[in-house]
N, C-alpha and C positions, 0 to 999 in steps of 0.2 A: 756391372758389365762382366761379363764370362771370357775367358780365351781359351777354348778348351783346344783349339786346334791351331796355334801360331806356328809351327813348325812345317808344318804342310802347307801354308800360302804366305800369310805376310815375314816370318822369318826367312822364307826361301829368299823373296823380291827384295828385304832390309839388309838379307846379307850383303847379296849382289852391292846397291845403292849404299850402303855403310860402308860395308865392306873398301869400298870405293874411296869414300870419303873419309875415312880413318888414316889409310895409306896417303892421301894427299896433307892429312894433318899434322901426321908425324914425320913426312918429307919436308913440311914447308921450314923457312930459314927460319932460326933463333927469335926474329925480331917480331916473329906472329903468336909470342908468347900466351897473347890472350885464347890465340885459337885451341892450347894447347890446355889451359883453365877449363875452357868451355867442355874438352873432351873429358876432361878428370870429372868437373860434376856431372856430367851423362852417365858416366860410370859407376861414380858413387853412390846414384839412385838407386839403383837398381843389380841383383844378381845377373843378367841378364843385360847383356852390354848394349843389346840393339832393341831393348825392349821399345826404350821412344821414339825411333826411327820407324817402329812399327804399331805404335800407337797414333803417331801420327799420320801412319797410311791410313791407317784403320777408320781413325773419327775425324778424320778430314781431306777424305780424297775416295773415289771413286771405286777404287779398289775395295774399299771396305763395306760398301754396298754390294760387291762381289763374293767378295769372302762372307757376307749376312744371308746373301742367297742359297750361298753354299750349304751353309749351316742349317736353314729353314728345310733343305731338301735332304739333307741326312735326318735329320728331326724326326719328318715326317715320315720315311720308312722306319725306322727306327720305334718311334712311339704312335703311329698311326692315331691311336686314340688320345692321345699326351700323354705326358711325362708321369701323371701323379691323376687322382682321381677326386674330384670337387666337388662340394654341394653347394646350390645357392643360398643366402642369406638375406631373409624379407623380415624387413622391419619397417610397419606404419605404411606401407605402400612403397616400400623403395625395395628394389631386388639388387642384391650385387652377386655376380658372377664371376668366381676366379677362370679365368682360360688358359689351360695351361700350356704357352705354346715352346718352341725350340727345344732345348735339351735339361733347362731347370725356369726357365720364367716365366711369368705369369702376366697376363695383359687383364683389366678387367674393364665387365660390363656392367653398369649400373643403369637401372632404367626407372622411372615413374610410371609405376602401372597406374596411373588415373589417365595421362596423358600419352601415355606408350610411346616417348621420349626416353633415348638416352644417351648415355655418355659413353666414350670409353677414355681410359686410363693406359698409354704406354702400349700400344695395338702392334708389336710385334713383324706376327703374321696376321696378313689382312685375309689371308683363307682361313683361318681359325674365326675369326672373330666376325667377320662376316656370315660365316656360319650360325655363329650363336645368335647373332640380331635375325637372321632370317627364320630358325629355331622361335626366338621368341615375339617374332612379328612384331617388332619394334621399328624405329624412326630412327639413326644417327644424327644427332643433333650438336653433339661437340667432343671434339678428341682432345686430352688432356696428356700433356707430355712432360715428364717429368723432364728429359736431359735427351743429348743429341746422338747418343751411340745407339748402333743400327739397333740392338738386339729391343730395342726401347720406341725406337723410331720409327722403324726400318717399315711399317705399312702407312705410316700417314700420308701418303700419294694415293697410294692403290684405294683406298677408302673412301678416297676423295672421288675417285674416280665413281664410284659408288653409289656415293651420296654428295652431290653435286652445293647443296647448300650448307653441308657440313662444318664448322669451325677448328680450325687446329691451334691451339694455345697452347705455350710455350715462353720461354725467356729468349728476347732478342740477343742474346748475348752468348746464349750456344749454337747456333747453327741450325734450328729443327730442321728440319726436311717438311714443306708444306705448311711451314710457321703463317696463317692467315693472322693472327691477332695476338699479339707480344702482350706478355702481364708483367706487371711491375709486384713486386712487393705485398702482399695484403689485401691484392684485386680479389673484385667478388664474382663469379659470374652465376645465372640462373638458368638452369634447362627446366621446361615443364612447371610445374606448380611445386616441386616439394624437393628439388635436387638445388640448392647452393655452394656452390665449392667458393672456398677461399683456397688463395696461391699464396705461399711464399717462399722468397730465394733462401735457398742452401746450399749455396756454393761450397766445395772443397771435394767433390768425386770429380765433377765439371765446374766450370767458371761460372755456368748458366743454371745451374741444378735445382727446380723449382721442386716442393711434394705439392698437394694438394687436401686439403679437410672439406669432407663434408659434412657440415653444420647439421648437426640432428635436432638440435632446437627445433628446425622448419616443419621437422615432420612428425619432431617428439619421441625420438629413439636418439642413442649414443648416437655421436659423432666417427667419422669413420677418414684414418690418415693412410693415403695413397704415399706412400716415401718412397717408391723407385729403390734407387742405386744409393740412398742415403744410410737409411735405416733398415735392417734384415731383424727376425727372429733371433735374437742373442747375438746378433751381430752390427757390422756397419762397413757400408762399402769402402776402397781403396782410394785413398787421395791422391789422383792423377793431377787435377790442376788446382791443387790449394795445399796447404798448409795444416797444420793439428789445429793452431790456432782459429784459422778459419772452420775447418772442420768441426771445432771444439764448439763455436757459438752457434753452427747449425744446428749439432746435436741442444745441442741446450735452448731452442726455439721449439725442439721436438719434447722437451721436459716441460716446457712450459704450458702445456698443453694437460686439458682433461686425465685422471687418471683410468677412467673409465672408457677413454676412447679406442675404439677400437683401429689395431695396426694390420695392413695392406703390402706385404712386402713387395719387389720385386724379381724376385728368385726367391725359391726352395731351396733355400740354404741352411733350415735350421737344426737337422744333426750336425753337419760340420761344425756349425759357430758352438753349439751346445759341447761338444766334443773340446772345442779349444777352450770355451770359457771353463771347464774343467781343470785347465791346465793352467788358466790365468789367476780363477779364484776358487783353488779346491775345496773349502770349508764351507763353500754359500750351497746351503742346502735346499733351496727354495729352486735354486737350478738345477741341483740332481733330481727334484720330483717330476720336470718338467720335460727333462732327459729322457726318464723310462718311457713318459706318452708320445713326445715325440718316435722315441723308438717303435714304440708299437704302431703307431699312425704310420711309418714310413715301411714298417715292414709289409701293409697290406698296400702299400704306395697310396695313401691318402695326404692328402695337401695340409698341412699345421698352420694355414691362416685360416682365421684373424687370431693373435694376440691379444693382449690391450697395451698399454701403454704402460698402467698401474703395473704388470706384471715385469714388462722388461727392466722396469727401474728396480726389481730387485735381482734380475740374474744377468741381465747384457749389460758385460763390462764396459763396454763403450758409452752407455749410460752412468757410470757409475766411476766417473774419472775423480769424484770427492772421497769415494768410501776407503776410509782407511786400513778396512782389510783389504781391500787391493791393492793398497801403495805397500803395505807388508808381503803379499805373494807376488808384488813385483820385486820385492827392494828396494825401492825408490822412497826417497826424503824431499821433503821441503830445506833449498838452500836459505839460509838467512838472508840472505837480498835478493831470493824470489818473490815476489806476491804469488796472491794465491789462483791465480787465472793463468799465469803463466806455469805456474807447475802441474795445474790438470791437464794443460796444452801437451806437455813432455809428459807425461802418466798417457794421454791418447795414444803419443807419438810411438812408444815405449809398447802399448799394446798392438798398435797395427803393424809397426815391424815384427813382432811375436807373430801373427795372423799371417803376417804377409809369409813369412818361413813356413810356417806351421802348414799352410795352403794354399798358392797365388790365388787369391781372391778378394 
């Protein structure tokens, strides 16, 4: 998720509403000492005192479907033809489409051209991507939602509207907007004859944060991982409602996985992250090669998905919370009454607070 603009709507309204409620915390008598606990870890999260006062307008109230409208209609005068410039990717009869909507994210369309059947992936704007189904005279047959924040979300209604028999899948457990059929864990679902996705949870961006794989066995091409808000290009999203820990066993569901598969991010984030991995692990040269073509790709504004998977596990440190040159260009040791899962957990933790300085993102 992005906040490229909190100052102008939700900081104005969390001052107001914190603001409020700060003064009542620190007026209140001695003996409301917990309220006082409560305010200190608010604090301690985060540089940014009312950041979760305004996370909490954001992906769970009304307002923040306001504030995603907003943003859709600056977007669009702004990049009229989007953000970054993309080409499709057909393998065996499956087409996938990055779309590049709002100010860096990408919604995609995948279709079966036997059955002219498809899917989307995280639909944004639903005027982006309805475009592109009407472009490719296709069928919406199922929306696949990685997590609940709008920039992710934010058309599963309007598409709905759309396409009246459409399916919206998601985790009961974030909130989707238009959530028709909750996955659990491992669910398989089939659109058309040769698109299978598998789902599963990876909590720690959201409580609910599903990616999605599509099974290339079916069609006899690589496999191909929609990760949202988990996994970026040399990167990995911010853990709002989880833990490193948690965070740490989603990423390591995403290692377990093909190294030939190919990666679907959800943002255009990959010189930033390639910029800070730089700074994480200066000596991995495998990510300086990676650096220069990103650079060149984004100087003509070209889109740098897909990756593969094989590749991130040698330059995205967030992948690589075992590698001992990293625990050297962090500084960081194994205590003697750590195990070793809990000290990748604190090497995550250790790098997303670096990230999180380094860029709120």
């Amino acid at each position: 998720m992005a906040l490229p603009d909190w100052t102008l709507f939700l900081f104005g309204l969390a001052s107001v509403c914190g603001g409020f409620w700060i003064c009542r915390l620190f007026r209140a008598p001695r003996k409301g000492s917990w309220k006082r606990g409560l305010l200190r870890d608010l604090m301690a999260r985060t540089e940014k005192p009312l950041f979760w006062i305004a996370y909490s307008l954001y992906s769970r109230t009304k307002l923040g479907y306001m504030f995603h409208k907003r943003q859709m209609k600056k977007a669009r005068e702004k990049f009229p033809t989007g953000h970054s410039r993309t080409q499709p990717t057909t393998i065996n009869g499956v087409k996938i489409i990055p779309v590049p909507v709002l100010s860096d994210n990408y919604s995609y369309v995948i279709i079966d051209t036997a059955s002219r059947l498809a899917a989307v992936v995280d639909p944004a704007d639903p005027k982006s991507v309805q475009a592109c189904l009407e472009e490719e005279g296709v069928t919406l047959e199922a929306i696949f939602c990685t997590h609940k924040h709008w920039d992710h979300s934010g058309g599963n209604r309007a598409l709905r509207r759309y396409h009246s028999s459409c399916r919206v899948y998601g985790s009961a457990t974030d909130n989707i907007p238009g959530l028709t059929h909750p996955l659990t864990d491992k669910d398989t679902v089939d659109v058309g004859t040769r698109l299978r996705f598998r789902a599963f949870c990876t909590p720690g961006h959201t409580v609910g944060h599903m990616i999605y794989l599509l099974d290339g066995c079916v069609f006899g091409g690589h496999s191909s991982l929609f990760s949202g808000d988990l996994l970026f290009l040399s990167g990995c999203g911010r853990m709002f409602e989880g833990t490193a820990s948690t965070m740490l066993s989603s990423l390591d569901t995403v290692s377990s996985l093909n190294d030939d598969t190919l990666l679907w991010p959800g943002h255009e984030y990959a010189e930033d992250n390639l910029l800070f991995a730089a700074e994480a692990e200066p000596s991995n040269m495998v990510r300086e090669q990676k650096l220069q073509w990103v650079l060149k790709q984004r100087s003509q504004r070209l889109c740098t998905s897909p990756s593969t998977l094989g590749e991130e596990k040698q330059y995205n440190p967030f992948l690589r919370s075992h590698a001992q040159d990293l625990h050297r260009a962090l500084g960081l040791h194994q205590n003697q009454d750590e195990d070793w899962t809990s000290y990748r957990a604190r090497v995550l933790e250790e790098l997303r607070r670096r990230k999180d300085i380094y860029k709120s993102r």
